[in-house]
N, C-alpha and C positions, 0 to 999 in steps of 0.2 A: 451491506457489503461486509465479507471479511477479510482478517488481516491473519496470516501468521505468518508469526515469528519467525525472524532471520534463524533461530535457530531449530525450528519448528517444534518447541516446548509450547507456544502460545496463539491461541485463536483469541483475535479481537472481533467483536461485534461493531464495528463501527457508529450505530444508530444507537450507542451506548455511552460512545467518546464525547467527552466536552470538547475538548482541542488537542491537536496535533503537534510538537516543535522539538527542531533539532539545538542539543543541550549537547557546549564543551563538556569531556570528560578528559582528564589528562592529556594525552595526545592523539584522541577518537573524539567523532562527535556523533552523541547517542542519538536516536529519533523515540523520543517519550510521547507516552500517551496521557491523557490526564483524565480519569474518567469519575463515577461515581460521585459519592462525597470526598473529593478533593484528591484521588488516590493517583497514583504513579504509576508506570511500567516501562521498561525498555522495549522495544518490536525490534531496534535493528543496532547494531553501532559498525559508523563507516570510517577508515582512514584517512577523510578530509572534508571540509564543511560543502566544499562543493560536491560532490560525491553525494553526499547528504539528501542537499537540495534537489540534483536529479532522480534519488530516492522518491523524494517527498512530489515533484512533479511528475512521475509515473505513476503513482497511488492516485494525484488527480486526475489524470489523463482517464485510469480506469473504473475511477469514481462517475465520472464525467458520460463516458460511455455506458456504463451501468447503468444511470438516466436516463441514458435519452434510447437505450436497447430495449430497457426491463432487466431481472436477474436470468437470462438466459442465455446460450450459446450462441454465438455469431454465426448466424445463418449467412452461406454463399455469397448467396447474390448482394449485402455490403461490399463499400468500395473497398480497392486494394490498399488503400492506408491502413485502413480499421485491420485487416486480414494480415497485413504484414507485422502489425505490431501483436497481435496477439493470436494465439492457436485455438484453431474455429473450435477445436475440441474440448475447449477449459472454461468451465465457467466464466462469465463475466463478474460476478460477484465474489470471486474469491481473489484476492491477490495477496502473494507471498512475497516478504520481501528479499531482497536478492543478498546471497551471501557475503559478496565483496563490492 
């Protein structure tokens, strides 16, 4: 799966990522990635750690889906929860994350 950036400067490979966590930042809490040999990156920074966190469980949510669809469009005939949360039209394997 990938991931770009809240400000869409960056594409993440995710099957690249060691771990995922949201990091205070003065009065923003960043969502970092940790990838490679030990290396860093921001994907998103949100106005409140909760905020964050619905960030970080909607990446799971479409992770989650990913697996158990394949990397492919949501075909129809899925139930209406699957179809309401995401546009049958967009990949499953891409998620951006949201600006605010």
């Amino acid at each position: 799966m990938f991931v770009i950036g809240q400000h869409k400067d960056l594409i993440v490979n995710l099957e690249r990522v060691n771990f995922i966590k949201i990091e205070p930042d003065e009065n923003d809490f960043d969502i970092e990635i940790n990838y490679a040999d030990d290396d860093w990156d921001v994907i998103g920074t949100y106005n409140s750690f909760e905020r964050a966190k619905e960030v970080l469980e909607e990446m799971t949510e479409r992770i989650v889906l990913t697996q158990r669809f394949g990397a492919i469009c949501i075909p129809e005939r899925q139930d209406n929860m699957v179809m309401d949360m995401y546009d049958k039209e967009k990949p499953l394997f891409i998620y951006e994350m949201p600006k605010e």
